[in-house]
C-alpha positions in Angstrom: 62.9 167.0 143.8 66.9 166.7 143.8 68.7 169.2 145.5 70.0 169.9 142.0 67.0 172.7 141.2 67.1 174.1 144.7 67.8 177.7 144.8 70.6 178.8 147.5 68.0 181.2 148.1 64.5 179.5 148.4 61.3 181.3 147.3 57.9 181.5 148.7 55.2 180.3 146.7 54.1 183.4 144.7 50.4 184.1 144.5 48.7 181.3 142.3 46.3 184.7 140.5 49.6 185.9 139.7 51.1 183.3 138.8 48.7 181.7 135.7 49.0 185.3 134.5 53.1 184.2 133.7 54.4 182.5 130.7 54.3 178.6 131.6 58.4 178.6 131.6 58.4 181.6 133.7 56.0 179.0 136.0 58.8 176.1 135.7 61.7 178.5 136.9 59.7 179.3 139.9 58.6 175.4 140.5 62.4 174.9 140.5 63.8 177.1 142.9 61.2 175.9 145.7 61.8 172.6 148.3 60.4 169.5 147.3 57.2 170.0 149.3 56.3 173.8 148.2 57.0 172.3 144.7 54.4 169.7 144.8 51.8 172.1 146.6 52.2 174.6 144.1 51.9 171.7 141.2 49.1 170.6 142.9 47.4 174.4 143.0 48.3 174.9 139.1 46.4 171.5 138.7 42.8 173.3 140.1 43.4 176.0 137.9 44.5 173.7 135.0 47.6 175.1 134.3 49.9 172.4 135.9 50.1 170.2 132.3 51.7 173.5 130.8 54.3 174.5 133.8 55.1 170.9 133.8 55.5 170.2 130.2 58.4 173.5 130.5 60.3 171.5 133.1 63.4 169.1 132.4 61.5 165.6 132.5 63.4 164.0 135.3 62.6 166.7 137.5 59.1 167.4 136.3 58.6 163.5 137.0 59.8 163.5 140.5 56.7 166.2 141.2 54.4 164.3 139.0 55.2 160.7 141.1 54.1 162.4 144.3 51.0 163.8 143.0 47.6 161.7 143.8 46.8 159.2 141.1 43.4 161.0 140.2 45.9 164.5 139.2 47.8 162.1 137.1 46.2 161.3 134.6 44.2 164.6 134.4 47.6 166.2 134.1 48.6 163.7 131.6 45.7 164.0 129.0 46.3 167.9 129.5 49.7 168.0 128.3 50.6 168.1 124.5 51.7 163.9 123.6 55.5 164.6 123.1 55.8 166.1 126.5 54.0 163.7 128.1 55.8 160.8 126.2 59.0 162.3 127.5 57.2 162.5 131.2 56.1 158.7 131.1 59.5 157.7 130.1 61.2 159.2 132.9 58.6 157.3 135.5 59.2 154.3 137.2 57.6 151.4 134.7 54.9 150.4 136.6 53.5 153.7 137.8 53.6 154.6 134.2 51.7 151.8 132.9 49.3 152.4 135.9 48.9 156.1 134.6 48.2 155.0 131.2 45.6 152.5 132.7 43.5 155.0 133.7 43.6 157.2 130.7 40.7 157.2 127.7 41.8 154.3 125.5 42.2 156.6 122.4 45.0 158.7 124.7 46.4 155.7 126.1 47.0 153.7 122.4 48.0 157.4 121.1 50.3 157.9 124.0 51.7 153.9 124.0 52.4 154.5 120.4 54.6 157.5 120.5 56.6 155.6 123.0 57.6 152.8 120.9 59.8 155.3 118.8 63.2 155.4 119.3 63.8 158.7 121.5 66.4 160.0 119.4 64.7 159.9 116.4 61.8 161.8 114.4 59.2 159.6 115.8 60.8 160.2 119.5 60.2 164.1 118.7 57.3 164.1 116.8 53.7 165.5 117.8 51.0 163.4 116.3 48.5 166.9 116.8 49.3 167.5 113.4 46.7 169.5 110.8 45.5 167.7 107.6 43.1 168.5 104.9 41.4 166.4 102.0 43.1 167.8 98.7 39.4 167.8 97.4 37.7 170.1 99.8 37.3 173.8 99.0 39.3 176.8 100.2 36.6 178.0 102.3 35.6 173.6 103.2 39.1 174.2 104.5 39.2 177.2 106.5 36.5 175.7 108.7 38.1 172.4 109.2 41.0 174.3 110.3 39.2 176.5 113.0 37.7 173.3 114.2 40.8 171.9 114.6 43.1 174.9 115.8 43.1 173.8 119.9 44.4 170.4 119.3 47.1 171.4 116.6 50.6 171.4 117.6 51.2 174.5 115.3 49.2 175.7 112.3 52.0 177.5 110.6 51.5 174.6 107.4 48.4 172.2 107.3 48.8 168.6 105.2 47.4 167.4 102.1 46.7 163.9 102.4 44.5 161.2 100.3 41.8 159.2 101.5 44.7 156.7 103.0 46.1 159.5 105.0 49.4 159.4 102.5 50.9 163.1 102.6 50.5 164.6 98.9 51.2 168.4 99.9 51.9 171.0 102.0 49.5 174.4 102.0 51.3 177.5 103.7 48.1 179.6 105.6 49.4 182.5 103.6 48.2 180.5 100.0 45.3 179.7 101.8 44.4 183.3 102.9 45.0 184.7 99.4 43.0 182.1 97.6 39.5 182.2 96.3 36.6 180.5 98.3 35.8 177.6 95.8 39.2 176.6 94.6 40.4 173.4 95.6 42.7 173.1 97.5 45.4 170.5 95.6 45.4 173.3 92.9 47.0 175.7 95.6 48.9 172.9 97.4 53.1 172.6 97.3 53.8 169.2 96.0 57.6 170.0 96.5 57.4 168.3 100.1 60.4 167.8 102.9 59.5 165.5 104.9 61.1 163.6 107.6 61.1 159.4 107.6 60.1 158.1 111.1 63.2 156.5 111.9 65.2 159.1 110.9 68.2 159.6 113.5 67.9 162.8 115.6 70.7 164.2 114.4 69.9 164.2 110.4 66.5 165.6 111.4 68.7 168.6 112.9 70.7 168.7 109.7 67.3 169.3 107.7 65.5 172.1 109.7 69.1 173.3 109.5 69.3 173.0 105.2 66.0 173.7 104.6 64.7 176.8 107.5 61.0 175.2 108.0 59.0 175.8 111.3 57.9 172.3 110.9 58.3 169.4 108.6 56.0 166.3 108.8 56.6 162.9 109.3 55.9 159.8 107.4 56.0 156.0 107.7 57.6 153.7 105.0 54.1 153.9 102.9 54.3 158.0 103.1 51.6 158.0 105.6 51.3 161.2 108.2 52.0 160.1 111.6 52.8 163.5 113.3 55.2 166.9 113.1 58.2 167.9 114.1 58.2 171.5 115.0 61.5 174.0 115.3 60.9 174.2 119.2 61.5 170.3 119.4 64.7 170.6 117.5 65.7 173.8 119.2 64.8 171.2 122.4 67.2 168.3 121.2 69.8 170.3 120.1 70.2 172.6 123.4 70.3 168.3 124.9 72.7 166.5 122.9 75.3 169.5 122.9 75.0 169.9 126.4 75.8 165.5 126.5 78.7 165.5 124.0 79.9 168.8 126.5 79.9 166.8 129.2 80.9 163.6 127.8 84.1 165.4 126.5 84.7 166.3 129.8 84.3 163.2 131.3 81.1 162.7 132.1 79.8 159.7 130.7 76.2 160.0 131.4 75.9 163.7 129.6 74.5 164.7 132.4 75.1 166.9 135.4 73.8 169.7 137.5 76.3 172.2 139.2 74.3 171.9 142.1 73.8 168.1 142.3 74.0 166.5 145.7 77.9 165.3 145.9 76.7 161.6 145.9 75.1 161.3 142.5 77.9 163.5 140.8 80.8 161.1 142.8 78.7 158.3 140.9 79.0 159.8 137.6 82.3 160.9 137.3 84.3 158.5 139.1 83.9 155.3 137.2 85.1 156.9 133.9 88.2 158.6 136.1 89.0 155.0 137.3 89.1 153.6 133.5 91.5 156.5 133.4 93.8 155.3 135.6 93.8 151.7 133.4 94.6 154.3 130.7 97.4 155.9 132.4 99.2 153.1 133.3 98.9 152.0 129.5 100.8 155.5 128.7 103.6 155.3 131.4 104.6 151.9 130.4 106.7 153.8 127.5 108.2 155.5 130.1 109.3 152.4 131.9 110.8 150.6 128.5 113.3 153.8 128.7 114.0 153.9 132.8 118.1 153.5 132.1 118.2 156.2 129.7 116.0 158.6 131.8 118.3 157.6 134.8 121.8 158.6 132.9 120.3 162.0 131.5 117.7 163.3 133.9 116.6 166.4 131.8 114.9 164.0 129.4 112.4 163.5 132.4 111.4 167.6 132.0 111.4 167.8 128.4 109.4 164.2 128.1 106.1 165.6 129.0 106.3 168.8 126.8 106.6 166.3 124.2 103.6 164.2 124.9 101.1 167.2 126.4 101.8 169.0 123.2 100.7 165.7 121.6 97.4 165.7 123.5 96.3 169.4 123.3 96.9 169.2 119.4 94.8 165.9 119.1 91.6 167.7 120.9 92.0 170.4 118.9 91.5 168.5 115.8 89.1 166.2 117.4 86.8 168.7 118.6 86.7 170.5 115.0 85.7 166.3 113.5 82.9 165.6 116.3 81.6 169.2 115.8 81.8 168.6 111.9 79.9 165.4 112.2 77.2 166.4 114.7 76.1 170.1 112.0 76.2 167.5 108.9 79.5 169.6 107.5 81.5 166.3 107.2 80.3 162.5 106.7 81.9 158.9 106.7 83.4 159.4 102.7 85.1 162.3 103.3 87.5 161.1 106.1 90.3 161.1 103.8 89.8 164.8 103.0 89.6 165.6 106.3 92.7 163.3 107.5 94.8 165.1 104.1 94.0 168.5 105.9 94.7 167.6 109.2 98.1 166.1 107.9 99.2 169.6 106.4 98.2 171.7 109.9 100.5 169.3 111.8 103.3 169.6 109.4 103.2 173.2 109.6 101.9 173.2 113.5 104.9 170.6 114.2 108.0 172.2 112.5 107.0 176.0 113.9 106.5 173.6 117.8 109.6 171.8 117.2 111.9 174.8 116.0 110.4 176.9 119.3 111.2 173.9 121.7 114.3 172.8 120.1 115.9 177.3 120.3 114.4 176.9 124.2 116.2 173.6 124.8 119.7 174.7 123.7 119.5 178.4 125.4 118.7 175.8 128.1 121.5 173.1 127.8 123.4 173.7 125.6 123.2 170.8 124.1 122.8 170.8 119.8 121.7 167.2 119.9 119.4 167.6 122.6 117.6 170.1 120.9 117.6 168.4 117.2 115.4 165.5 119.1 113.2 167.4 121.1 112.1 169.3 117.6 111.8 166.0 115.2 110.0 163.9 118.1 107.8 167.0 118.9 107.3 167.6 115.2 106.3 164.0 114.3 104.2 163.6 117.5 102.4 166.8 116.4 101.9 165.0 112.9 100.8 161.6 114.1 98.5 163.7 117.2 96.5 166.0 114.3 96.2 162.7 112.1 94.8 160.8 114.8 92.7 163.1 116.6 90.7 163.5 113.5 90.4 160.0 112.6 89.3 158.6 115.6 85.5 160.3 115.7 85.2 158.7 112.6 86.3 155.1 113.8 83.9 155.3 116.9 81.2 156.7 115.1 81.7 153.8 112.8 81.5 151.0 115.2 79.0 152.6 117.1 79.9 154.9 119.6 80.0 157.8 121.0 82.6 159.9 119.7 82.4 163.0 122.6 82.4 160.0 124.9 85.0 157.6 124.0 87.5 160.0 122.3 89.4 161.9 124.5 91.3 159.5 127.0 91.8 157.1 124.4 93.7 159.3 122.0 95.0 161.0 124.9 96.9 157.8 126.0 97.5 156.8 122.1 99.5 160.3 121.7 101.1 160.3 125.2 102.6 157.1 124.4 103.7 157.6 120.9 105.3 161.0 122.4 107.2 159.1 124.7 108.6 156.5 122.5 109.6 159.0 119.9 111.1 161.1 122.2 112.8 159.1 124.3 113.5 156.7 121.6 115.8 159.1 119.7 117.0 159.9 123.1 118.3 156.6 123.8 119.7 156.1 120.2 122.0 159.6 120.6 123.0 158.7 124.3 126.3 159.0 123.6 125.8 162.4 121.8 123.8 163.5 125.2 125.6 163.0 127.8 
């Protein structure tokens, strides 16, 4: 296990009687804050009471793979069956390749082609978080037909807060709440008590527009069809809650600099040196990009030297304004509140706050800078180059989300230097652009 879920404090193993009386999460915290080698004994324990598919199925699934890879093989796959399919998808994909395909190997082939299936989906999309323990019922069968199908099937449902209406081809016709189900008389059928209004999400659906629905629409679950409207599995509000808690913790990080989104406070010093430090050198590329518009004005900079104090006011200013407006677009287009068509909405808004932002910056640093120098001039540029970059650092900001969404990328990830450098140089150039044009007025 990586020093990462060590405790500065390490624990004893508690009492296993005690401890399959605990909530299974309440097991993973404890799993966590124990060395490597209690870890696996204690795994290995929960296995003989058959409660180590549940604690395991709470952990993160790197770390819950890095007990499950030192288990023997015959806990494997007894583990594996045990746990519910998405959790042990996201278990198996965090395996090395071959002791995964050696796991599913030596599972039932119904699990294994269940399990081999799931895995095919994208993993940020709705087939990447569904369950394929979902409940369905014949539209034709009986209330009470119904209620005992549903008891039979209650230990292997994911949840049974809805149960699906489907054909004889398994294509989803309805949705019955529990509570219409309750209510209804023995002998109705059930497509006469069945929702037809039905949300549903398409298999490929991106991650982040299934978000957006259980957002709109409030559902527990939703259900999740093929391209033919067949039921393949669910998607339950504890999955979402799951991916949502994951990407914003990635876009977090990534915004910070971390390009892999991921990163534990108490990672070993090697693995965080190898995750930071080859976005900091692109950085450096990136600087060097930026201070070339200092160089183009060295001669100026040389005959006044206070140009060289108020030059990074100028371009900071820049920068801090351009992540504000760049946080508010990637937060925007992660909750759904904005899309591609409405840029230009967005970009109109963004052009007002840094017209008024600007002028009210450039009026405060252009009083400071004649209290300071006495110098009219001096002050006149250092408000119209802070007021324009101000402008042109809102405008951007906002834009470029958008742009790397576009093409592809990650917006948390590939925003911030970039702009950075684009507003740090257009800072400098205005700045010490108008600078060098009123020379003779500043020295």
């Amino acid at each position: 296990m990586s020093d990462a879920h060590k405790s500065s404090e390490e624990k004893s193993p508690p009492d296993i009687a005690e401890l399959i009386q605990q909530h299974p999460a309440e097991v993973a915290e404890i799993i966590s804050a124990l060395k490597e080698d209690e870890a696996i004994e204690l795994v290995h324990r929960l296995f003989l009471q058959r409660k180590a598919a549940d604690a395991l199925g709470e952990m993160d699934p790197e770390d819950a793979a890095e007990l499950y890879a030192e288990l023997p093989q015959e806990e494997r796959a007894q583990i594996l069956t045990r746990m519910a399919p998405d959790d042990a998808v996201d278990l198996l994909e965090e395996l090395p390749p071959e002791m995964a395909r050696d796991v599913l190997s030596r599972l039932n082939r119904e699990d294994s082609e269940e399990l081999t299936e799931l895995m095919s989906y994208e993993p940020d999309t709705a087939g990447g978080l569904m369950s394929p323990d979902v409940v369905y019922v014949n539209g034709e069968n009986s209330v009470q037909e119904t209620i005992e199908i549903l008891r039979r099937q209650s230990e292997e449902a994911e949840t049974l807060y809805y149960a699906y209406v489907v054909d004889a081809q398994k294509k989803l016709i309805g949705v019955l709440a529990l509570r219409d189900l309750v209510l209804a008389q023995p002998s109705t059928k059930i497509q006469d008590i069945a929702r037809t209004e039905i949300v549903s999400l398409p298999v490929d659906m991106d991650a982040e527009e299934v978000l957006h629905i259980f957002d709109k629409y409030n559902y527990l679950a939703l259900p999740v069809v093929d391209a033919q409207d067949h039921l393949l599995g669910i998607v339950t509000v504890d999955d979402v809650m799951d991916q949502m808690r994951e990407e914003s913790t990635e876009d977090f990080l990534r915004m910070g600099g971390i390009p892999s989104g991921e990163e534990h406070p108490l990672e070993a010093p090697t693995s965080s040196v190898k995750k930071r430090l080859p976005w900091m050198v692109a950085n450096i590329f990136f600087n060097l990009i930026a201070v070339i518009g200092v160089a183009v004005f060295e001669e100026s900079i040389a005959t006044i030297a206070f140009l060289a104090v108020l030059m990074p006011i100028v371009s900071d200013m820049g920068g801090n304004v351009a992540m504000q407006s760049m946080s508010v677009a990637i937060r925007g287009m992660a909750t759904g509140q904005v899309i591609w068509g409405q840029i230009l909405q967005v970009l109109r808004k963004e052009f007002v706050v840094g017209l008024i932002n600007g002028a009210v910056l450039g009026l405060q640093l252009s009083l400071i800078t004649y209290i300071w120098r006495g110098n009219i001039y001096l002050g006149l540029i250092a408000m119209v180059s802070l007021w324009l970059n101000t402008i042109l650092a809102t405008v951007i900001g906002a834009a470029f989300p958008f742009l790397m969404k576009k093409m592809g990328f990650d917006p948390a990830m590939m925003s911030g230097s970039i702009v950075t450098t684009i507003t740090d140089l257009c800072g400098f150039f205005l700045f010490l652009g108008m600078a060098t044009m009123f020379l003779h007025h500043l020295v």
